[in-house]
N, C-alpha and C positions, 0 to 999 in steps of 0.2 A: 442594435450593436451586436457585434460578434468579439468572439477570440482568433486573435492569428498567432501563429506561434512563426517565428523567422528559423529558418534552417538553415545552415548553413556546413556541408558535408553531411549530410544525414546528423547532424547534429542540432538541438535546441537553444538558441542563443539567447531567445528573448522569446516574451509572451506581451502581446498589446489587447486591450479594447477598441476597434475601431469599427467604422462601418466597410462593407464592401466597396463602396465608391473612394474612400478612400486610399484602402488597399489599391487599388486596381491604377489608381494616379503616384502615388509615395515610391517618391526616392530617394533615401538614406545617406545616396552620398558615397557608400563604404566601399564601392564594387566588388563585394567579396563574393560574388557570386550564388549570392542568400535568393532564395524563394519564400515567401511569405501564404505561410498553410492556416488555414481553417481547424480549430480544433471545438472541444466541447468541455464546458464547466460538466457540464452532466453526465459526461459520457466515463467511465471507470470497468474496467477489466471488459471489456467487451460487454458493457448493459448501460443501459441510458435511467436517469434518475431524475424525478421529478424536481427543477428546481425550487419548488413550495416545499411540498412532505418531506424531499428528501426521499419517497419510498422507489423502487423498481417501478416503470412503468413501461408500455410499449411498443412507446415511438424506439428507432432506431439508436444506435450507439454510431460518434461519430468517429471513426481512427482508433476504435479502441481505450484509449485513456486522454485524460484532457492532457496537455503538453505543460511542461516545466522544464526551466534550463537545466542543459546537461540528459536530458532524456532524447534518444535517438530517433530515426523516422524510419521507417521499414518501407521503404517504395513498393516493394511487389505488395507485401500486408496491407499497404494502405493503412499504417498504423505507429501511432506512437509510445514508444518503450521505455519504462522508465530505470533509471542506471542499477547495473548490476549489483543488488549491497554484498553478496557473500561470493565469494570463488565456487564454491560448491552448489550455488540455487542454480535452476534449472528453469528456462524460459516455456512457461504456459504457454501454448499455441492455438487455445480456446480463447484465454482473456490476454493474452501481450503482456503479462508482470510475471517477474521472477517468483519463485516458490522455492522453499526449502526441499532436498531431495530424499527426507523423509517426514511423513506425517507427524503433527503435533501427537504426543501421546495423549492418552483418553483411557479415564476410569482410573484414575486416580486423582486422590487428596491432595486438595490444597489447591485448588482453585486454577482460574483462567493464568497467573501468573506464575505459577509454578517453575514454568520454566521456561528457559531462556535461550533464543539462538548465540553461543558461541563458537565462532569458525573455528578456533583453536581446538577447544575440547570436540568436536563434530572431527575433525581430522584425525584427531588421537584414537577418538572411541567410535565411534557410527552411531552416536548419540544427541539429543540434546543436552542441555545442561541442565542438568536438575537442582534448583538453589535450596532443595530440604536436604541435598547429601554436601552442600557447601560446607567446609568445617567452622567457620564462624558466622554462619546463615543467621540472621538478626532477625528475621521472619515469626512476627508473632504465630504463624500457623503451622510452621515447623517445629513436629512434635520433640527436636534435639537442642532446639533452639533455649537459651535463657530467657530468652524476650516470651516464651510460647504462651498463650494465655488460653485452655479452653475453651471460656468461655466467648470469645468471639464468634460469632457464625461461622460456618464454613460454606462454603459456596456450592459443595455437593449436599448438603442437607437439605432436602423436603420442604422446609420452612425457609428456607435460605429470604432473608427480606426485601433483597433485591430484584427476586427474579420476574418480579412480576408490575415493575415499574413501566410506565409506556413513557417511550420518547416520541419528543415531538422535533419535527425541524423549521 
């Protein structure tokens, strides 16, 4: 059994599991002019993933990203794109998914959540939004915060207890 995703205007309407036979027989009914594409559970930014581990493996990527409604089809890419969330991200033409069009900051405190894409503040300032300069920032890691508690770990700390957990899929 595969994934077909139905298109219809370069558009993603629907995602089934079926076999190729009977893709190749199924008629809907709807005459809307849908073609029914081939996608891949495994396949994400342009790299194919082992559907056990979970980890990157070598076989091919298919179309780029697996299909979900509302995600576009790029005929000449031969690939599927998933919908634009911000006005401002900017279309990877390595993996086919939008990215913010400036990098996550790095080397600073307070962890992988810090902070946050907001399109509003991103338009005002050519930033992201940083929830430690929030003025009622609830973030126990936010050293302005009431809630702030030292003694939590921090995520840039040495010992940090996380970092060294193995996932499994």
């Amino acid at each position: 059994m595969a994934h077909f995703a139905k298109v219809v205007n370069d558009k993603v309407v629907e995602v089934i599991v079926a076999s190729q036979e009977f893709i190749d027989k199924y008629d809907d009914g709807l005459n809307d002019g849908g073609e029914w594409i081939q996608t891949s559970f495994n396949s994400k930014g342009g790299k194919h993933f082992d559907g056990k581990t979970g980890l990157e493996d070598s076989k091919p990527h298919l179309r780029y990203n697996y299909a979900g409604i509302g995600f576009s089809y790029n005929r000449e890419k031969d690939a599927f794109i998933p919908p634009k969330p911000y006005e401002s991200f900017v279309l990877n033409e390595t993996t086919m998914r939008w990215e913010p069009p400036i990098p996550y900051p790095q080397g600073l405190v307070g962890g992988p959540q810090r902070f946050a894409w907001v399109e509003e503040h991103y338009q005002e300032h050519g930033t992201w939004f940083d929830r430690h300069e929030e003025p009622n920032s609830l973030s126990y890691h936010n050293p302005n915060s009431k809630y702030y508690d030292p003694s939590i770990p921090k995520y840039e700390d040495p010992d940090y207890p996380f970092n060294d957990i193995m996932t499994e899929w």
